[in-house]
Backbone as ProteinMPNN parsed JSONL, in Angstrom:
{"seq_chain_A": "XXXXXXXXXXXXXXXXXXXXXXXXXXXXXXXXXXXXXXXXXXXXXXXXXXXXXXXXXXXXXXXXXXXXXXXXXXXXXXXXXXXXXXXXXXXXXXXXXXXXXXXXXXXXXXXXXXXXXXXXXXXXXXXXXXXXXXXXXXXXXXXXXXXXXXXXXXXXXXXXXXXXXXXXXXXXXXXXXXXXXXXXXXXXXXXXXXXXXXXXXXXXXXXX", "coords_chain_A": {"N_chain_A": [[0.845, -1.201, 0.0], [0.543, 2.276, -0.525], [2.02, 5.346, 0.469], [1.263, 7.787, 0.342], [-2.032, 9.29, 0.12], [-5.084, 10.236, -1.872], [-7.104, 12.385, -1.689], [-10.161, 12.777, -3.148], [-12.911, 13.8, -6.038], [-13.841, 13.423, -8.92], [-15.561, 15.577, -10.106], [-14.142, 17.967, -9.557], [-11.825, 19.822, -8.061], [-9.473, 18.231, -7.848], [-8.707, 16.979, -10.473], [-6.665, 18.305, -11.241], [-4.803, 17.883, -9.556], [-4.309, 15.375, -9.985], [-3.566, 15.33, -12.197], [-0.791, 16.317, -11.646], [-0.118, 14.492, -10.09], [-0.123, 12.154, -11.556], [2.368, 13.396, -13.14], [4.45, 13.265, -10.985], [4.951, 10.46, -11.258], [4.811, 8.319, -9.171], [3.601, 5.546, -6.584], [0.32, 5.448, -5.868], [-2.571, 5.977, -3.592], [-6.3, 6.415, -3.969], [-8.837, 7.9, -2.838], [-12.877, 8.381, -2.784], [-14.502, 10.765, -2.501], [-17.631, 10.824, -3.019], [-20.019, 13.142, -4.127], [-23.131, 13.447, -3.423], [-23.41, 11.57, -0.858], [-22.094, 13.136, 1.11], [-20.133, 12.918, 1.62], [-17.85, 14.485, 2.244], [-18.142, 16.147, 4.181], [-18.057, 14.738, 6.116], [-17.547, 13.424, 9.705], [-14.925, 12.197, 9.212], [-14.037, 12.777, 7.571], [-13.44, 15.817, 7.801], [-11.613, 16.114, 9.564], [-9.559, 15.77, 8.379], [-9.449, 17.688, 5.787], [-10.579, 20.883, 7.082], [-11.994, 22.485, 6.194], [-13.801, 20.999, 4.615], [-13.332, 20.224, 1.654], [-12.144, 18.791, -1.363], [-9.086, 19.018, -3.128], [-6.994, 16.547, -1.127], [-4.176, 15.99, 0.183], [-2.563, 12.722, 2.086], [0.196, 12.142, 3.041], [2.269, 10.022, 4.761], [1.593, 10.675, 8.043], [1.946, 13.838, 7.36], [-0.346, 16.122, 6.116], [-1.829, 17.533, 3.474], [-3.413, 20.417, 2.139], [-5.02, 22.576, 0.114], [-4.605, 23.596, -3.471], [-2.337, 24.562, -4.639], [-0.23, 24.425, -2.552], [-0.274, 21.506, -2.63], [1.123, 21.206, -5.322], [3.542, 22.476, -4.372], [4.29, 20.866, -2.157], [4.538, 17.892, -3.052], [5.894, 18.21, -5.743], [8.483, 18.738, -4.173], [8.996, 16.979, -2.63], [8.819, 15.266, -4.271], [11.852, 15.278, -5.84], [13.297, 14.232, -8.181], [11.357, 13.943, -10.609], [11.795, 16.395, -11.176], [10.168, 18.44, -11.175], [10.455, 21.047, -9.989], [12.333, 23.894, -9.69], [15.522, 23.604, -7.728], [15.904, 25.016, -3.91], [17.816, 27.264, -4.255], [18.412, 27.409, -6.902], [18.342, 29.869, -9.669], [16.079, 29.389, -10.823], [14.006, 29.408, -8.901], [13.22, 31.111, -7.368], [10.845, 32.42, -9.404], [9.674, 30.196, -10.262], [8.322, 29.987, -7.412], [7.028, 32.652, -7.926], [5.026, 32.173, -9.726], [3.573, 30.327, -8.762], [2.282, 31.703, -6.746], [1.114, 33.994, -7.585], [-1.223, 32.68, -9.21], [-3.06, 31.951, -6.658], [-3.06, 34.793, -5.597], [-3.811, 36.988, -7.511], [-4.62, 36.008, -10.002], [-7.099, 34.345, -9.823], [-8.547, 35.892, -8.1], [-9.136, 37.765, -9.187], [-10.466, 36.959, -11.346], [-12.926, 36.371, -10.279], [-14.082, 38.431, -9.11], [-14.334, 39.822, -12.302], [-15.909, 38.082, -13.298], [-18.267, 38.263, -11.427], [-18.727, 41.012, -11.84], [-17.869, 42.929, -10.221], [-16.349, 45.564, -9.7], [-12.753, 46.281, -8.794], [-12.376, 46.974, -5.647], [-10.67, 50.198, -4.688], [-7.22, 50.069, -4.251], [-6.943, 48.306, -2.923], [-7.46, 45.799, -3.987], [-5.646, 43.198, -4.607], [-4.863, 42.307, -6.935], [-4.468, 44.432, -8.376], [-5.947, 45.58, -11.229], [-7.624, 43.828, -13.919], [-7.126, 43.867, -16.279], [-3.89, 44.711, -15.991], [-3.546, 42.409, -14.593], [-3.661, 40.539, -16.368], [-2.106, 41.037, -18.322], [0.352, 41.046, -17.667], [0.428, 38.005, -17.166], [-0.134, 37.154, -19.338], [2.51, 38.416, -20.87], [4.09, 36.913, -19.724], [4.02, 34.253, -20.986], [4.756, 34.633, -23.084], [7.134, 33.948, -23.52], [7.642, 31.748, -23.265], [8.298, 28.145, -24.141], [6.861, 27.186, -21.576], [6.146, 28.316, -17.929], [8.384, 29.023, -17.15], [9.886, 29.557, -19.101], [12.052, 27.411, -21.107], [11.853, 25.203, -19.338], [9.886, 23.155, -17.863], [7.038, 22.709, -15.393], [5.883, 22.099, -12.051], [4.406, 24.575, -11.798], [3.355, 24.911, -14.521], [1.378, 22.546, -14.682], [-0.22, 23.443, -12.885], [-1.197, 26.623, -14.446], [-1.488, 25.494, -17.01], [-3.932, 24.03, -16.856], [-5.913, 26.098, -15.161], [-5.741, 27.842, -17.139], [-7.091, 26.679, -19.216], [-9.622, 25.505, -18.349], [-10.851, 28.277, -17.979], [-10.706, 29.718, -20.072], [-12.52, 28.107, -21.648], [-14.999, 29.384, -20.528], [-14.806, 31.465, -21.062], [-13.822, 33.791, -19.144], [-11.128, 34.393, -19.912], [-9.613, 35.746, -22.239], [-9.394, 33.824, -25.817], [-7.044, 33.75, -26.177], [-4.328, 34.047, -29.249], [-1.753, 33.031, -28.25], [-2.488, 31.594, -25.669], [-4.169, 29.898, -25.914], [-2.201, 28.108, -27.674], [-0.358, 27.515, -25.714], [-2.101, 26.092, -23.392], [-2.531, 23.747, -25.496], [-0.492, 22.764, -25.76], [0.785, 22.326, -22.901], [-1.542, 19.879, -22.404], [-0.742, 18.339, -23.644], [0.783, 16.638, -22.509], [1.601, 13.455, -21.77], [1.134, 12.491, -18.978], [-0.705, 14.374, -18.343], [-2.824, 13.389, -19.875], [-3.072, 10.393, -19.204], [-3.875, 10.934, -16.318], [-6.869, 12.336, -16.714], [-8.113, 10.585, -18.326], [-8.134, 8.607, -16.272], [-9.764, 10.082, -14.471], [-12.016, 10.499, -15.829], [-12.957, 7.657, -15.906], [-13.545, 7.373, -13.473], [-15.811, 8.76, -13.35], [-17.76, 8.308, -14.88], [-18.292, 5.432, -14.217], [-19.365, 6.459, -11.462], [-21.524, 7.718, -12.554], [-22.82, 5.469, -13.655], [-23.601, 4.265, -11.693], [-25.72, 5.95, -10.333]], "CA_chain_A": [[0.0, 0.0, 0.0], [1.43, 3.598, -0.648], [2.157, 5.849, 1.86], [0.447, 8.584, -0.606], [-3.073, 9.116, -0.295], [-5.378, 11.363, -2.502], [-8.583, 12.668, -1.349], [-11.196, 13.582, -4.316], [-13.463, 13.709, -7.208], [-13.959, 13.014, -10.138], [-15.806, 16.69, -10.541], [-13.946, 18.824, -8.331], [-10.173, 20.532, -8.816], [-8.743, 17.247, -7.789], [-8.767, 16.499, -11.686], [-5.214, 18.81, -11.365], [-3.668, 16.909, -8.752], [-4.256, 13.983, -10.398], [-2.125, 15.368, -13.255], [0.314, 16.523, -10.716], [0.198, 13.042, -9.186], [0.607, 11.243, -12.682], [3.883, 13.689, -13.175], [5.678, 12.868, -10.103], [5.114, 8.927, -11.187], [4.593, 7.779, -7.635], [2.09, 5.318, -6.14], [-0.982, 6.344, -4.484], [-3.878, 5.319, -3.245], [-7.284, 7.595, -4.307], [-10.113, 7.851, -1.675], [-13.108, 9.606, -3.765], [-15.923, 11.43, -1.885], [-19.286, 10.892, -3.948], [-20.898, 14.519, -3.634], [-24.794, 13.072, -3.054], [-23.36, 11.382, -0.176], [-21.693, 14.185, 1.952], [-18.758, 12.593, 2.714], [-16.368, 15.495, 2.294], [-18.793, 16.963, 5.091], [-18.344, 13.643, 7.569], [-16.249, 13.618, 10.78], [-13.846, 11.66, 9.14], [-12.785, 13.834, 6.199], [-13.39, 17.182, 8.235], [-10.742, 15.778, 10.343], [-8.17, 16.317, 7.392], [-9.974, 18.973, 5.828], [-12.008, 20.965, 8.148], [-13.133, 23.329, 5.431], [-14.987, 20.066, 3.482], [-13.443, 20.439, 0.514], [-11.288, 18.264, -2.083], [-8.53, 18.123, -3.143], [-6.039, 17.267, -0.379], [-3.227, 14.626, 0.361], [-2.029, 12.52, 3.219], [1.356, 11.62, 3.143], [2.413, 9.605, 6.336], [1.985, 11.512, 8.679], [1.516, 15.206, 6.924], [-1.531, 16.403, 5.542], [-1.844, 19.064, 2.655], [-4.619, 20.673, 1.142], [-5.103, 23.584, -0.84], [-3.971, 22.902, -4.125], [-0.795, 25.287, -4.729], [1.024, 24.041, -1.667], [-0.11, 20.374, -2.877], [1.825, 21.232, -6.155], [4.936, 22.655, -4.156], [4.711, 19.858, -1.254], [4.654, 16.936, -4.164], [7.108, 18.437, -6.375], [9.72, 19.167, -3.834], [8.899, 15.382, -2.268], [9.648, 14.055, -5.995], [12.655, 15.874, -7.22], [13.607, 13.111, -8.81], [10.522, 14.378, -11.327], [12.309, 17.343, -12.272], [8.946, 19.655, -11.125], [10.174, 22.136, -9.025], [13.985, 24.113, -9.533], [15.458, 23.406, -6.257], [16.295, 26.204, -3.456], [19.07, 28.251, -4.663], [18.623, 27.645, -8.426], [17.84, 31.007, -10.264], [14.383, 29.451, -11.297], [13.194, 28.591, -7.921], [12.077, 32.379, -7.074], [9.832, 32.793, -10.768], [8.497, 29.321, -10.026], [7.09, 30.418, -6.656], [6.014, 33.694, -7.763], [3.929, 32.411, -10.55], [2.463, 29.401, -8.053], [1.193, 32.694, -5.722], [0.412, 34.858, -8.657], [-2.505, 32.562, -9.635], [-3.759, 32.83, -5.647], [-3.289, 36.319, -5.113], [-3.761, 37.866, -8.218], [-5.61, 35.701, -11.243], [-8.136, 33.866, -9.315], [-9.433, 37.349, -7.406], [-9.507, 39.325, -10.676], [-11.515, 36.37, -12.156], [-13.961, 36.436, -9.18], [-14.761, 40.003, -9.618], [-14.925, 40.074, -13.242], [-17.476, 37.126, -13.589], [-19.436, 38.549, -10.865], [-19.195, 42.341, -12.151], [-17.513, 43.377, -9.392], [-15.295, 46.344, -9.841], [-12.003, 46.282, -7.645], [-11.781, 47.958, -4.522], [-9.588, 51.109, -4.667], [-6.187, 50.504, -3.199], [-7.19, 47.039, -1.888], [-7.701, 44.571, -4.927], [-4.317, 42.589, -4.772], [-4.108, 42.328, -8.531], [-4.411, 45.944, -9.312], [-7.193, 45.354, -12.015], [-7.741, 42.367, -14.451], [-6.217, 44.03, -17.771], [-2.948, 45.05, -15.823], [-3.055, 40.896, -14.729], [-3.829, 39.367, -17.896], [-1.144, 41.27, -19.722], [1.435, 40.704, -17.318], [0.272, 36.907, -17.301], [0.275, 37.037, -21.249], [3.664, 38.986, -21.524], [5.315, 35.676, -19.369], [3.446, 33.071, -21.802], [5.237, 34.581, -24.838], [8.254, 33.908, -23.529], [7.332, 30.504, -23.164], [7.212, 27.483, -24.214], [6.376, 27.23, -20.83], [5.872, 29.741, -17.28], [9.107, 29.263, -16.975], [10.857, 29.405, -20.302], [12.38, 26.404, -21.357], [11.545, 24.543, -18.544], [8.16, 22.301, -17.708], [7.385, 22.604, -13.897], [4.876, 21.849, -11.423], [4.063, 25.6, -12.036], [2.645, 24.217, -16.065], [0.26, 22.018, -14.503], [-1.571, 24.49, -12.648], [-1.608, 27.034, -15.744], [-2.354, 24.671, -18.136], [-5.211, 23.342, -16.263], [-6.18, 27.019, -15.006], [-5.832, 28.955, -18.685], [-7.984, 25.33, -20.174], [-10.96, 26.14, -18.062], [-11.188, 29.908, -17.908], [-11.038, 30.26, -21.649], [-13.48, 27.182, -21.997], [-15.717, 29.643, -19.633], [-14.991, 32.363, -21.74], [-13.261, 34.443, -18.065], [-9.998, 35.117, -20.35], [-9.785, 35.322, -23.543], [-8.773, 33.153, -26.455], [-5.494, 35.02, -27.504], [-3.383, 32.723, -29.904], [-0.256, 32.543, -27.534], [-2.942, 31.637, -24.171], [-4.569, 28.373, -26.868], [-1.491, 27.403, -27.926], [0.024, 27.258, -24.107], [-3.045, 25.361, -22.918], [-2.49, 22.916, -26.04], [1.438, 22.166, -25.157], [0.886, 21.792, -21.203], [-2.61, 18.984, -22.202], [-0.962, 17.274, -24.808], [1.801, 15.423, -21.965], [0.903, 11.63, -21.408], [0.403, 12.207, -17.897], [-2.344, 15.054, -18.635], [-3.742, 12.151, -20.803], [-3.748, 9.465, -17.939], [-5.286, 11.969, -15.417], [-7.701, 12.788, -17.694], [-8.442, 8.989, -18.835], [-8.432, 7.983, -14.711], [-10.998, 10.689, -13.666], [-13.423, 10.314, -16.806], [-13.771, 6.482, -16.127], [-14.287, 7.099, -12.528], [-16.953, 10.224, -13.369], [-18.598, 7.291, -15.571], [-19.01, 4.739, -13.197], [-20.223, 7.313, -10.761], [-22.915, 8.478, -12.938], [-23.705, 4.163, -13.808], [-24.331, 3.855, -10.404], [-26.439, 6.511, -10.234]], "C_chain_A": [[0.88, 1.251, 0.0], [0.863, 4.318, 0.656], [1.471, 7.447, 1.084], [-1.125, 8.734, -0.803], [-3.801, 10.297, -0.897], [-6.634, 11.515, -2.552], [-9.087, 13.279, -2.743], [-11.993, 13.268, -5.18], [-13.563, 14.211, -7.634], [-14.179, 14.911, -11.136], [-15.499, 17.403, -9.586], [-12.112, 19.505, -8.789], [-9.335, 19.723, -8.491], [-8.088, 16.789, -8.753], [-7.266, 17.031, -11.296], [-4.702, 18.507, -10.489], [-3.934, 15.898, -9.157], [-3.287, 14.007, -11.384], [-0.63, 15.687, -12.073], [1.025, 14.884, -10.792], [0.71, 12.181, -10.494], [1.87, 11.847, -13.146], [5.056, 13.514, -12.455], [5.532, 11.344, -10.545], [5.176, 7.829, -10.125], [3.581, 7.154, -7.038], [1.461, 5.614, -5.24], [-2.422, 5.65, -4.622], [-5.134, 6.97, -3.629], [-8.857, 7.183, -3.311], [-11.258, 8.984, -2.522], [-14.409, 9.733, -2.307], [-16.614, 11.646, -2.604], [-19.899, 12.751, -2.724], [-22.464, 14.077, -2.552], [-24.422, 12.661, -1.927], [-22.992, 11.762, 1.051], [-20.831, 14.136, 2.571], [-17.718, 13.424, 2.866], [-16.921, 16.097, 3.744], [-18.817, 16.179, 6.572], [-17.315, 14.012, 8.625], [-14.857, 13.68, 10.396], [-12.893, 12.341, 8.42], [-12.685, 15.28, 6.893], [-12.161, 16.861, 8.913], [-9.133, 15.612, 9.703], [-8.757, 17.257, 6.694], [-11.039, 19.861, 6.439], [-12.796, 21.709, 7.385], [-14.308, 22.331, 4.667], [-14.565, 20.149, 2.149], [-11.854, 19.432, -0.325], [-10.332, 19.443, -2.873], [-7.74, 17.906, -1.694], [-5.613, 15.737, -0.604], [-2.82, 14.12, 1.563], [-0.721, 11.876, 2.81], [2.01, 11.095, 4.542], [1.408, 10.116, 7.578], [1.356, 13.225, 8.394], [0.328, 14.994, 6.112], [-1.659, 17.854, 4.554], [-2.974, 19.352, 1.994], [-4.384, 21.768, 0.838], [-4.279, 23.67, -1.777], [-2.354, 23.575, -4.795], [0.077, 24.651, -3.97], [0.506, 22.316, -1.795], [1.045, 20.465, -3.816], [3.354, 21.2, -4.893], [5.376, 21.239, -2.943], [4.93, 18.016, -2.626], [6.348, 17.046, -5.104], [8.804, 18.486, -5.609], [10.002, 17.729, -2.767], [9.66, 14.319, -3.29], [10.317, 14.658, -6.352], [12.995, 15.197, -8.486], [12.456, 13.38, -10.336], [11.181, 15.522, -12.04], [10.959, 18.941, -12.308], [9.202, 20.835, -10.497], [12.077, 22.376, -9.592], [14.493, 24.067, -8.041], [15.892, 25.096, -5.801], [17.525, 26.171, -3.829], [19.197, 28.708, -6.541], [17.318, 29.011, -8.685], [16.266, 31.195, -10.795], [13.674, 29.605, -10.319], [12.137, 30.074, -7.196], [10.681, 32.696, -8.17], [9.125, 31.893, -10.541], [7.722, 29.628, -8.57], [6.553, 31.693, -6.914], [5.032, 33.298, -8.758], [2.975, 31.306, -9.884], [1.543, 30.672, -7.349], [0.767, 33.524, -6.83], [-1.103, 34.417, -8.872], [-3.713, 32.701, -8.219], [-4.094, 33.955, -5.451], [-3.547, 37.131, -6.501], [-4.997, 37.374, -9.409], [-7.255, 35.159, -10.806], [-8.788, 35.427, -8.477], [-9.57, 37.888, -8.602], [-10.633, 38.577, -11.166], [-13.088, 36.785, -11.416], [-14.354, 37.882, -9.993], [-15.185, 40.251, -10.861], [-15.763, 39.609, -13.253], [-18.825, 37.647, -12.547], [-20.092, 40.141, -11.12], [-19.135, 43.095, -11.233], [-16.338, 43.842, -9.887], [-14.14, 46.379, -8.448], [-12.042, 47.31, -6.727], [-10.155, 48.955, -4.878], [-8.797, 51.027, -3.808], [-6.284, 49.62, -2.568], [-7.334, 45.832, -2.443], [-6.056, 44.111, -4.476], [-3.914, 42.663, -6.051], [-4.063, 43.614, -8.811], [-5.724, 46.017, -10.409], [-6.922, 44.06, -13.052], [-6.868, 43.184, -15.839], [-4.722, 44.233, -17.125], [-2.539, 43.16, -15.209], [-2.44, 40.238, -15.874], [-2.401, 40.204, -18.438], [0.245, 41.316, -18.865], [1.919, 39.151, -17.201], [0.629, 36.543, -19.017], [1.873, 37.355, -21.725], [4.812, 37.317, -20.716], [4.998, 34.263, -20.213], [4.403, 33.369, -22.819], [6.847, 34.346, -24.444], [8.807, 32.55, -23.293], [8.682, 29.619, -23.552], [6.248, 27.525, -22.989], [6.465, 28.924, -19.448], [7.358, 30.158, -17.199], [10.511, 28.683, -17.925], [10.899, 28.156, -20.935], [12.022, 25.237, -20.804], [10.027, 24.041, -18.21], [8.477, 22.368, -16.039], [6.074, 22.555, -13.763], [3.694, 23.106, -11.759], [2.577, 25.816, -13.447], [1.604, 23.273, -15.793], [-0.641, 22.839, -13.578], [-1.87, 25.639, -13.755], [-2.402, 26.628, -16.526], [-3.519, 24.288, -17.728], [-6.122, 24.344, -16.418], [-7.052, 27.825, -16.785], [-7.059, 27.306, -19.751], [-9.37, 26.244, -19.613], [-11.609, 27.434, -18.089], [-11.414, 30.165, -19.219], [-12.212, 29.326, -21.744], [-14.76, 28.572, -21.429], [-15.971, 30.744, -20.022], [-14.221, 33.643, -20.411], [-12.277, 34.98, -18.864], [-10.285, 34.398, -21.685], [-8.707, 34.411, -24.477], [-7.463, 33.496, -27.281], [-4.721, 33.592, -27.732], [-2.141, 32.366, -29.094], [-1.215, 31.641, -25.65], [-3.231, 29.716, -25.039], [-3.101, 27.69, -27.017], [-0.544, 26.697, -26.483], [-0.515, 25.841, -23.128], [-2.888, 23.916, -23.798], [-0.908, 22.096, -26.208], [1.309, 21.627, -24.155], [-0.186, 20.413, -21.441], [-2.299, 18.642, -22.902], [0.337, 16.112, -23.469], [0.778, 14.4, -21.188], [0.822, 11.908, -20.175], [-0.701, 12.978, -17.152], [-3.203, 14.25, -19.388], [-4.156, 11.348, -19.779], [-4.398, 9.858, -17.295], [-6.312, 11.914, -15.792], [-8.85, 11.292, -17.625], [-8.995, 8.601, -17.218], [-10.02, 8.487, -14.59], [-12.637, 10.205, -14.955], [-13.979, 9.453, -16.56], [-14.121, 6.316, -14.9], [-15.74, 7.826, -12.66], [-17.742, 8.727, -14.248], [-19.01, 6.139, -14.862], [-19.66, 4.779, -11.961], [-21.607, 7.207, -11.26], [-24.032, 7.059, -13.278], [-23.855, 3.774, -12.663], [-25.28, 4.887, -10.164], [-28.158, 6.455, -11.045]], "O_chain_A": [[1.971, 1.177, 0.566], [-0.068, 4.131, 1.44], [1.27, 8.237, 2.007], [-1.565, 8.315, -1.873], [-3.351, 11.403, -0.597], [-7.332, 10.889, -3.35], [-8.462, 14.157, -3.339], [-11.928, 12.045, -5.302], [-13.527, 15.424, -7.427], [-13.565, 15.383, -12.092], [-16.32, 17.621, -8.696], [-11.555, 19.461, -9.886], [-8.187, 20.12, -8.69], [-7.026, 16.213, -8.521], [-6.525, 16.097, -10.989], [-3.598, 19.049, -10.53], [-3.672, 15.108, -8.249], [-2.407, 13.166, -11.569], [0.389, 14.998, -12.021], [2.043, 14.367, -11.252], [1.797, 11.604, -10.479], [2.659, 11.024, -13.609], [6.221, 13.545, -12.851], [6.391, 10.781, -9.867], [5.547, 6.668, -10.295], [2.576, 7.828, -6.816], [1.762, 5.962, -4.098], [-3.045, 5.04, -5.491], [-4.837, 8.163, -3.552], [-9.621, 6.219, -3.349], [-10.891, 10.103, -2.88], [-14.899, 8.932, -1.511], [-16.503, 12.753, -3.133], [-20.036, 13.155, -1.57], [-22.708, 14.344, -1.375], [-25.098, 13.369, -1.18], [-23.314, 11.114, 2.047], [-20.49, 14.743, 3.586], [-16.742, 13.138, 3.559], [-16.04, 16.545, 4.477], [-19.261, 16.558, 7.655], [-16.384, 14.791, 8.42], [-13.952, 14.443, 10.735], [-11.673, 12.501, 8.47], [-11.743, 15.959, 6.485], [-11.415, 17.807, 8.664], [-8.039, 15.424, 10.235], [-8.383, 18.243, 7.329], [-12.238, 19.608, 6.319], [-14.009, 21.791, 7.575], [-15.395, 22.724, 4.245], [-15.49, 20.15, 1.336], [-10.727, 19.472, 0.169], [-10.765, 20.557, -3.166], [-7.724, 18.902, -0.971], [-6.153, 14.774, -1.148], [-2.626, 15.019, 2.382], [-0.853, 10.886, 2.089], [2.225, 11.951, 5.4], [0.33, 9.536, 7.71], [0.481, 13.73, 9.098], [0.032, 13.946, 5.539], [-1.575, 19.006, 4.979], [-3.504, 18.507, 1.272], [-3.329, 22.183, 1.317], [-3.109, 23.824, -1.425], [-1.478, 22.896, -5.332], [1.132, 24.26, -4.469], [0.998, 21.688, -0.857], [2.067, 19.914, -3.409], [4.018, 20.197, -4.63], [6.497, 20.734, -2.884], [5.902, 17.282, -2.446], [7.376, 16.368, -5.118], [9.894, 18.345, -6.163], [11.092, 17.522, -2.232], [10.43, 13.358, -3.28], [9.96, 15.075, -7.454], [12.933, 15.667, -9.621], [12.964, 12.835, -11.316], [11.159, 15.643, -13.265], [10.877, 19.935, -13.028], [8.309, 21.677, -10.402], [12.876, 21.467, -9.816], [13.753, 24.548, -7.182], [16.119, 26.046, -6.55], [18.258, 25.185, -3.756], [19.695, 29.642, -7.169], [16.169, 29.173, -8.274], [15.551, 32.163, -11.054], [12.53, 29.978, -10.581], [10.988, 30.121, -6.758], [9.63, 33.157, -7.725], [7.921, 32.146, -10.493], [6.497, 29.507, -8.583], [5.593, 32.013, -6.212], [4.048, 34.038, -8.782], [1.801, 31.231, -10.247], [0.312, 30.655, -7.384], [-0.455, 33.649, -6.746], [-2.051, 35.199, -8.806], [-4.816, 33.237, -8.335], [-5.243, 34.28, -5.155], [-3.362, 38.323, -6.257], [-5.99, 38.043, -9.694], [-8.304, 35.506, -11.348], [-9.983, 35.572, -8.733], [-10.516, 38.664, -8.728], [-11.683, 39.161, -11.435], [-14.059, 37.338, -11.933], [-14.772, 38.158, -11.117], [-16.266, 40.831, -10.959], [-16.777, 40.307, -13.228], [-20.02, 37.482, -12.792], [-21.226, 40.541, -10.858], [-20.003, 43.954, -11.076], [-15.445, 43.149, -10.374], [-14.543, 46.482, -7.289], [-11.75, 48.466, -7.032], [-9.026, 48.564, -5.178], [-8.997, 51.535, -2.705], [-5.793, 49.731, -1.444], [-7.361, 44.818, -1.745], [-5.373, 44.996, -3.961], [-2.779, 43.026, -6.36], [-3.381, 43.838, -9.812], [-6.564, 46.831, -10.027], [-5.931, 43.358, -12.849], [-5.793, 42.671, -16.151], [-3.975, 43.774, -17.989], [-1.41, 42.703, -15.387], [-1.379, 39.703, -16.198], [-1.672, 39.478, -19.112], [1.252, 41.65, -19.489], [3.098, 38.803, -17.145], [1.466, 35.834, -19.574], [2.422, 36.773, -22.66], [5.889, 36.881, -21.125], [5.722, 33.28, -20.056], [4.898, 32.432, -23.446], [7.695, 34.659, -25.28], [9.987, 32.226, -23.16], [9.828, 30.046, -23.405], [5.061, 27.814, -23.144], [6.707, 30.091, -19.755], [7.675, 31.347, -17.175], [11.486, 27.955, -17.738], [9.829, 27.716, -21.355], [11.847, 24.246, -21.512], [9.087, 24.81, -18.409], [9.559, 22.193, -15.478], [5.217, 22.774, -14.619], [2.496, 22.883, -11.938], [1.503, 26.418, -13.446], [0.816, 23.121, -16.726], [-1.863, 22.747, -13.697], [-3.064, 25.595, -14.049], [-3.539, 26.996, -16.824], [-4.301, 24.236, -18.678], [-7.023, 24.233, -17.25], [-8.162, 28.114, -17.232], [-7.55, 27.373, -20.878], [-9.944, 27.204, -20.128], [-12.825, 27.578, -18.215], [-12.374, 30.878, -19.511], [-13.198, 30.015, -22.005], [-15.622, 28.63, -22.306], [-17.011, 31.308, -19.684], [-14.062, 34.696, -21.027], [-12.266, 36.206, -18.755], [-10.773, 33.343, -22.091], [-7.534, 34.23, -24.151], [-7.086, 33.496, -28.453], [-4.528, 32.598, -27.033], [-1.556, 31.321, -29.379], [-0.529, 31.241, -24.709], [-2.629, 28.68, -24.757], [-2.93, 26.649, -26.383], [-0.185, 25.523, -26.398], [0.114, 24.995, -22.492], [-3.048, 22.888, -23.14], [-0.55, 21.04, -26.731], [1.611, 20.435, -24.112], [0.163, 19.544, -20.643], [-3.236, 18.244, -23.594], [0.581, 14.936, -23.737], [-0.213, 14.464, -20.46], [-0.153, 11.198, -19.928], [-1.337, 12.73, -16.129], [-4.391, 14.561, -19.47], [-5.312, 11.396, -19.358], [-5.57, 9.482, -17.297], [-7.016, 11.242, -15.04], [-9.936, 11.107, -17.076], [-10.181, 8.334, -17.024], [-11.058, 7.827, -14.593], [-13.779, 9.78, -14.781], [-15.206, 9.492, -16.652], [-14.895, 5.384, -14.678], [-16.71, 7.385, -12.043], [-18.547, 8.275, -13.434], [-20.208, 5.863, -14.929], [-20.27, 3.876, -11.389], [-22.587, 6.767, -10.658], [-25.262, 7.089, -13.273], [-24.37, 2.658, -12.593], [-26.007, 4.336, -9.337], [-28.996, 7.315, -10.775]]}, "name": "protein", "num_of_chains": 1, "seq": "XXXXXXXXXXXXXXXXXXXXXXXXXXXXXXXXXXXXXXXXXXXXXXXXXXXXXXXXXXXXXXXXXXXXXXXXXXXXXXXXXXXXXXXXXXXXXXXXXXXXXXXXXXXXXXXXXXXXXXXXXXXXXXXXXXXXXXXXXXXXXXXXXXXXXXXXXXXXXXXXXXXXXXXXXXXXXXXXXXXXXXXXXXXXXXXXXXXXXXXXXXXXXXXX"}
């Protein structure tokens, strides 16, 4: 049995730690919480997440949830993966500022736009959503990936991120944001992920 376990479903933001999890190549066990049944809401799971909410991981011992510091606790577990630049290398500051960028900066701008909420003066964190996006856009073109040359843990939250938001219509379809999204979801272990969760989301819905 692995010492790796991975709380979630099928329809929930687990889907991107599952790619995570198929990039470090490491076995794990997957515990899913059926929605209808309320198990994210039971003793047992409040008792590793108290908010109720997927995704999270147990590793021995430690417990991580919220899915940024899953990425950085995973990646820097598996170097051996090649996901994270270690401390001291010149990448290792750009890859954590663009893991907190999408906390503090892309995900609040989205919020507000979709709801038609103008930022607070002097209190938004991002500054406004066009001064995001085009500082988010100006580090894509310098691509392939967030961080140049390099594929990092960083590329599976993006890629995931910039998939759904354009699907959603939140940011738009600019030819360098598509082509980004279609580099990071074409690697075989965004395929397996992918392949895993669909055939559990399908035998969910045939039991239903």
């Amino acid at each position: 049995m692995s010492d790796l376990t991975f709380y979630t479903n099928p329809m929930s933001r687990g889907r991107i730690i599952r790619w995570m999890l198929e990039e470090v190549g490491q076995p794990y066990e997957t515990v899913i919480l059926p929605w209808e049944t309320g198990a994210a809401k039971a003793p047992e799971y409040l008792a590793i997440n108290p908010m109720g909410k997927v995704p999270a991981i147990r590793h021995g011992e430690a417990l991580v949830t919220e899915q940024v510091a899953v990425y950085l606790y995973l990646a820097d577990l598996f170097p051996q993966a090649g996901l994270t630049p270690a401390i001291g290398e010149p990448l290792r500051g750009p890859f954590l500022r663009w893991l907190a960028f999408y906390g503090s900066s892309f995900e609040p701008a989205l919020v507000d736009k979709s709801q038609g909420h103008a930022p607070p003066p002097a209190m938004a964190p991002y500054g406004d959503y066009d001064t995001m996006l085009a500082t988010l856009v100006a580090q894509l073109e310098r691509g392939p990936y967030i961080l140049g040359e390099r594929f990092s843990a960083a590329d599976v939250l993006w890629g995931t991120a910039l998939n759904w938001t354009t699907m959603f219509k939140l940011v738009p379809e600019l030819p360098v944001i598509k082509a980004y999204v279609a580099r990071t979801n074409a690697r075989p272990a965004f395929v397996r992920a992918r392949e895993k969760d669909e055939a559990l989301l399908a035998s969910q819905q045939g039991r239903g």
